[in-house]
C-alpha positions in Angstrom: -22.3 18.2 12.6 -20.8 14.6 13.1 -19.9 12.7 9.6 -22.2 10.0 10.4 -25.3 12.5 10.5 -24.0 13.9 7.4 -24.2 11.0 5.1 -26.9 9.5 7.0 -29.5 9.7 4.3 -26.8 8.9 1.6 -26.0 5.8 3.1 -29.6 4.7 3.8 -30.7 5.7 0.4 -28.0 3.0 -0.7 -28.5 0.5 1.6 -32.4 0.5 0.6 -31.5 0.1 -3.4 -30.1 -3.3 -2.0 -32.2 -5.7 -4.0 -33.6 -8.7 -2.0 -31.4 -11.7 -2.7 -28.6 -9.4 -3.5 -25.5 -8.2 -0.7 -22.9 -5.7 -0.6 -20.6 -5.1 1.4 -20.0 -1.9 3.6 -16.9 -0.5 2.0 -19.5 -0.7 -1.6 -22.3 1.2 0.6 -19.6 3.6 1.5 -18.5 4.8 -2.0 -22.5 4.6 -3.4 -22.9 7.3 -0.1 -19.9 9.5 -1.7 -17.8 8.5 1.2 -15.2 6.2 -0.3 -13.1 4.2 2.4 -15.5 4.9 5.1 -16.9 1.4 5.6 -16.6 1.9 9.7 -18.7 4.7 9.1 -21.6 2.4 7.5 -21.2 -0.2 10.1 -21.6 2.1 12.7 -24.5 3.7 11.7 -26.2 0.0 11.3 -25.2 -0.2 14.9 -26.9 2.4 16.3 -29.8 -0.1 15.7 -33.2 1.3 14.7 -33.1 0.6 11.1 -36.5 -1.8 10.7 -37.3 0.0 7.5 -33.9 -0.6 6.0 -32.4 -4.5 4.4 -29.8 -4.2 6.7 -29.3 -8.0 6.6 -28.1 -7.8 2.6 -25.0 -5.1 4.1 -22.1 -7.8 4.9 -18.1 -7.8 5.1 -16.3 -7.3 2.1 -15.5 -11.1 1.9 -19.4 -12.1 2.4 -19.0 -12.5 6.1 -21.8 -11.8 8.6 -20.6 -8.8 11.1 -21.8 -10.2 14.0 -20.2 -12.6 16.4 -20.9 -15.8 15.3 -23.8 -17.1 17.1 -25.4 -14.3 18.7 -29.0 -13.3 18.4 -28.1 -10.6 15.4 -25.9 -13.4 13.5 -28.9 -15.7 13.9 -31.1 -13.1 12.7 -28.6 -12.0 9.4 -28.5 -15.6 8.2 -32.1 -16.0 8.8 -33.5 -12.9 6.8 -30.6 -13.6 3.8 -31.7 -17.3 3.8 -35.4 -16.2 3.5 -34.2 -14.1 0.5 -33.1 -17.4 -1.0 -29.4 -16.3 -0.1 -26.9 -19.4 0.9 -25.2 -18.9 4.1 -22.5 -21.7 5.1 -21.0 -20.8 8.6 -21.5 -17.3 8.5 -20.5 -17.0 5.1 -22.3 -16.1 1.8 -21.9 -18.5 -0.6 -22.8 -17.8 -4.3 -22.1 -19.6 -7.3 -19.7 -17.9 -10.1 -21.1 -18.7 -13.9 -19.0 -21.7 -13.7 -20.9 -23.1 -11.0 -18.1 -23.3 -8.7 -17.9 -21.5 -5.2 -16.1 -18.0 -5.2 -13.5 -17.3 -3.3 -13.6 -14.6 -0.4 -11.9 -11.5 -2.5 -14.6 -12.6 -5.5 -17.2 -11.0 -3.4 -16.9 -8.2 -4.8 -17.7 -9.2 -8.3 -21.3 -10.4 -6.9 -22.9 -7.2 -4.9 -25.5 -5.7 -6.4 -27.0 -8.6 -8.1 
């Protein structure tokens, strides 16, 4: 059995508990799945496409990047579903307030996903 057929359910049970308006990142999805380190593995299963039921959209980089290549029709579509959500997206990029009010930093990320 292939790893990524293994934790499939793990790492689709996670990505669901996304809650709309929140992201995480794909190393985070990883270690909710029980598969520390395997962010790759999370992204490639997102790739394999067919996942209508699942918020794929909130799943981003660790430093609130958008996967895709910047413009195609999947960037377009990221940005548009996490904007819907009430998200702010600034060239491909999450932007969330800290409590201060000020912007975060790209290694802050982290301190945001999951609400």
């Amino acid at each position: 059995m292939r790893l990524i057929d293994q934790y499939r359910d793990a790492i689709c049970t996670a990505i669901a508990a996304i809650p709309a308006g929140s992201i995480s990142s794909y190393g985070t999805i990883a270690r909710c799945a029980g598969i520390p380190g395997r962010a790759r593995l999370v992204a490639r299963l997102l790739a394999e496409g067919d996942h209508d039921d699942l918020p794929w959209h909130r799943v981003l980089r660790a430093d609130g990047r958008i996967a895709f290549p910047a413009g195609s029709s999947g960037f377009r579509e990221q940005a548009r579903r996490l904007r819907a959500e009430g998200v702010s997206v600034v060239q491909g990029r999450v932007v969330r307030p800290n409590r201060a009010g000020a912007d975060m930093g790209e290694r802050d990320i982290d301190r945001l996903l999951w609400g």
